[in-house]
N, C-alpha and C positions, 0 to 999 in steps of 0.2 A: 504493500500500500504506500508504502515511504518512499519506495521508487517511480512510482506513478504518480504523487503528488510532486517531485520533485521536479518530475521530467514535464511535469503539467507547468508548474511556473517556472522554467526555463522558454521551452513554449511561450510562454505570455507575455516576459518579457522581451523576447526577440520578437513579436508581433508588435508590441509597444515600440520598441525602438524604429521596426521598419513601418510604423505607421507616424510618428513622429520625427522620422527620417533628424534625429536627434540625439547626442549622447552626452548625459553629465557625469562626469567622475568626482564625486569630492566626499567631505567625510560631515556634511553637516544639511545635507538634503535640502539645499539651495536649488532652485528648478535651473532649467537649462536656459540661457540666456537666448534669446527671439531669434537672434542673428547669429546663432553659431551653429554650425552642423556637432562638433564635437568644444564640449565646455571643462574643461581642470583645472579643479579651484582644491589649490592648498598653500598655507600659507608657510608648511615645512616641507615641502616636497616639489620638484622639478618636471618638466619632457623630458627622457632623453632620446632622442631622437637617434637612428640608425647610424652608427658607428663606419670609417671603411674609409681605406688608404685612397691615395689618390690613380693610383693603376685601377683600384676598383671601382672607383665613383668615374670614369672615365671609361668603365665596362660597361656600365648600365646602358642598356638597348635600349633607343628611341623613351627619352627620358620625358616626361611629361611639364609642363612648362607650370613653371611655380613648385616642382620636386624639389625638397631640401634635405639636406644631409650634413651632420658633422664630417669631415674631410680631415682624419689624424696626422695628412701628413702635405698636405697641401700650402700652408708657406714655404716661402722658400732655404727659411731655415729648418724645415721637416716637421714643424710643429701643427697644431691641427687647429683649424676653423670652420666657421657654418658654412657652407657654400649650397646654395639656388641655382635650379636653371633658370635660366630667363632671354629670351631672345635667340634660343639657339643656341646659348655658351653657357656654362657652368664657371659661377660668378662669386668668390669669396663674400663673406659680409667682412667688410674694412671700410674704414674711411678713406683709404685709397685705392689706384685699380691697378691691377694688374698688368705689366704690360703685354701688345699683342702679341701676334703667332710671326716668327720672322719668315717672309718668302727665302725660296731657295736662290742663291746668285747664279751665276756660270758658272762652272768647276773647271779648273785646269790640269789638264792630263800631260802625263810623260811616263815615257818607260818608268813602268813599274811605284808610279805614284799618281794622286789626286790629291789636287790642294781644294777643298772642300770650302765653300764660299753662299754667305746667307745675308740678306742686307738687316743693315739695324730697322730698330724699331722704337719708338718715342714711350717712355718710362721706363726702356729697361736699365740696370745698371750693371747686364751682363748676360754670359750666353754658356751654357753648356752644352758640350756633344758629348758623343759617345755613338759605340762599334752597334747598343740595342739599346732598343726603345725602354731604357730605365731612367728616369731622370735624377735618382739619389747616388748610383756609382756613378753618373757620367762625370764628364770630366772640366772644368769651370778654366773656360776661356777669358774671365773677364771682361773687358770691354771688347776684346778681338773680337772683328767677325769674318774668318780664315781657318780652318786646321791643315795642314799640311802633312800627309798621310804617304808613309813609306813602307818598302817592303811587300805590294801588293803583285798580282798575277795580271799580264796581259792576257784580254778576251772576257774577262768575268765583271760580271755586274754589280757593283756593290752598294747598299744603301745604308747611309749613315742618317744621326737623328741629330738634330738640337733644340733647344727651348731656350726663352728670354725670361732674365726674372727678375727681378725686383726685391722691395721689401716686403712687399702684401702678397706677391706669389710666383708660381712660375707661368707660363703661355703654354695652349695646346701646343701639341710635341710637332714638327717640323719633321716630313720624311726629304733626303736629299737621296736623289738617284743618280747615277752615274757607271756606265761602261767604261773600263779602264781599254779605251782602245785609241792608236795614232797613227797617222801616215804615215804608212810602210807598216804596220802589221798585219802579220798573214790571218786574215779571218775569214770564216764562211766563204770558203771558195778562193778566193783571190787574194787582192794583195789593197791595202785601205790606200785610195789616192786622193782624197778628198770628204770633207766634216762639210754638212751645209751649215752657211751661213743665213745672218737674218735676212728674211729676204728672199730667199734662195726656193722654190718649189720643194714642199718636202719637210723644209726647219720647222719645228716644234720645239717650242721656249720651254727648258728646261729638259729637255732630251738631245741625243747625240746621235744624230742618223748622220749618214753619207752614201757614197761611190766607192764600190770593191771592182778593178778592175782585173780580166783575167791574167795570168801570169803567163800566158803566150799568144799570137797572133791564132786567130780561126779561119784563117784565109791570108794568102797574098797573092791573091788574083780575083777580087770579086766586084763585079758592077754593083751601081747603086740601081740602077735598074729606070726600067718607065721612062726614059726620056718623051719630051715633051706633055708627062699629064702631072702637072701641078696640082700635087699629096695635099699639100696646107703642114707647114711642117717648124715648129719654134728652134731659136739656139740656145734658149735657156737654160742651166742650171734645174735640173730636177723634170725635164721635160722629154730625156730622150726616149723614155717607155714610152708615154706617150705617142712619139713620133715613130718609133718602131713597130705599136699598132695599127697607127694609120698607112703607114707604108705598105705593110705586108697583106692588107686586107684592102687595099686598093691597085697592088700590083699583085699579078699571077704569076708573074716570070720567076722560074728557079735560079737558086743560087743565088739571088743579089744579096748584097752584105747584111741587109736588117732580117730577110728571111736564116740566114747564116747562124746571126745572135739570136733570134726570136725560138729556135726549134734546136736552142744549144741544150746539155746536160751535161755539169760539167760539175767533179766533184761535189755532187750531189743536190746541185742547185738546177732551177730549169727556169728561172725567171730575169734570164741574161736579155740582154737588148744595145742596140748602138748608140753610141752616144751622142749627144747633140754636139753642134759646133763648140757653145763655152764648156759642156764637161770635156769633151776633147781634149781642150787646151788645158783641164787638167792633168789629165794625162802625161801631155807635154811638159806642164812643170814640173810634174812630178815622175819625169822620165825613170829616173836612175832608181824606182821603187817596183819596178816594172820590168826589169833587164835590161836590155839592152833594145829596143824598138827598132823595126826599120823608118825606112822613110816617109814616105804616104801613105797617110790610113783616111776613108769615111768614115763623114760623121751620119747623122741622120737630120740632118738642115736642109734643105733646100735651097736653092739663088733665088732660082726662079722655076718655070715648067722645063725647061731641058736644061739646067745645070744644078752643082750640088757642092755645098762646101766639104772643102778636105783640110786636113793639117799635113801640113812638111816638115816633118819632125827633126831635119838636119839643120834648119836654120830657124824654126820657131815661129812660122805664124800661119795665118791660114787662110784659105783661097780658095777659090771655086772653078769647076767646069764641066761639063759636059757628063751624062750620067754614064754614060759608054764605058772608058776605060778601067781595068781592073786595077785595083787600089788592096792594100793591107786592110784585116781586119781586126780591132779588139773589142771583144765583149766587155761589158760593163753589167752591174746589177747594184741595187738599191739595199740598204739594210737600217 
């Protein structure tokens, strides 16, 4: 009977509460004040509200806006405050703020290092990195905003962390990405002759793409093919796929040099293509990453409807003519 009376007002009072969509905690039976969903009234006793370090309070999935939590370790001397969401950020309570998240700079590569690079940010009065995403072992750069990172592998990808911090706390963490790769290393296929620039078809801010070109001629006798039917064809930097599609699907004739690059497989890559007139001429500056070149090679430029730029690789610049005569060919591909 004393089970079923109990379990009877338990019962009662969760229908009470979810009909009053109200709750009072206190120890003197004061009603619940009008305007509170939940009311705690003690004059010796506290909330304490959910405890949890700052790796954790930065776990929390899709955090609801107005969510509060003590934060043990969220100053940036490791010490613990209330911290809110609010607008999207998780926001210490202080009379001061926080400073922001530093963007990532350009990174500077060289054999076998990256000098890692993040621009400042207004309240901070410092920056720590580190090799993982921990912000209490990371390493306190002080006002620098640089690390200079040795000892590392050419071809591997590596991403570093930092954060800015202040007195009232530290900024979300900063992921920094960067491929330790340089002109003249041997990657995916070929051999790197070229990093785009800004600007460049291709460059993405904060990423390091380029031009792998192959490490030998695929022809030294091959037309550019179709004279007189004007392809539509750029000398850009980042354009010569491009131009190597249109070519090849607007000309039927075998062997010309874009058909050549276009239906290569070559140490395991099959997305080779001719280069345009400016990647060409990288090529050319960057002969000596590449063997030894012969002399004329197409590009995938066009003049006009019956000529076609080439490079002259004995003296360095570059010229057009006639699609007719066989020319040298090097593949190119993007990565």
């Amino acid at each position: 009977m004393k089970k079923e009376i109990t379990l009877f007002c338990l019962i009662g009072m969760f229908m009470a509460m979810r009909t009053e969509a109200q709750v009072g905690i206190n120890n003197d039976n004061s009603p619940v004040d009008r305007s509170a969903g939940l009311d705690v009234k003690f004059t010796n006793k506290g909330v304490l509200i959910p405890r949890m370090t700052f790796e954790q309070r930065n776990a929390i999935q899709n955090p609801a806006e107005g969510l509060m939590v003590y934060c043990t370790s969220c100053n940036a001397d490791g010490t613990g405050v209330i911290s809110i969401f609010q607008s999207g950020l998780w926001k210490n309570v202080t009379d001061c703020l926080e400073p922001d998240q530093p963007a990532a700079g350009i990174h500077q590569v060289d054999v076998a290092q990256i000098t890692w690079n993040w621009n400042p940010v207004p309240n901070a009065t410092g920056y720590k990195w580190n090799t993982t995403d921990d912000f209490h072992t990371a390493s306190d750069m002080g006002t620098n905003t640089s690390m200079t990172e040795t000892g590392l592998t050419a071809g591997i990808t590596y991403t570093r962390y930092v954060w800015a911090y202040n007195s009232c706390g530290a900024s979300y963490v900063t992921n920094m990405i960067q491929p330790l790769v340089y002109i003249g290393l041997s990657y995916q296929g070929g051999m790197i002759v070229y990093l785009y620039q800004p600007g460049d078809t291709g460059y993405i801010a904060g990423e390091t793409h380029g031009l792998i070109a192959a490490a030998a001629d695929q022809s030294q006798g091959a037309a550019w093919g179709c004279q007189g039917t004007l392809i539509g064809t750029s000398a850009a930097i980042g354009k010569g796929q491009a131009n190597t599609t249109a070519i090849v699907n607007a000309c039927s004739t075998g062997g010309i040099a874009a058909r050549i690059c276009d239906t290569l497989v070559l140490n395991g890559y099959s997305d080779w293509f001719l280069p345009s007139k400016d990647e060409l001429n990288q090529l050319y500056i960057h002969r000596n990453v590449i063997g030894d070149p012969s002399d004329l090679y197409w590009s995938s430029t066009e003049y006009n409807a019956a000529m076609a730029w080439f490079q002259i690789f004995n003296v360095g610049y570059p010229d057009y003519q006639n699609k007719v005569p066989p020319l040298n060919v090097r593949a190119v591909r993007a990565f």
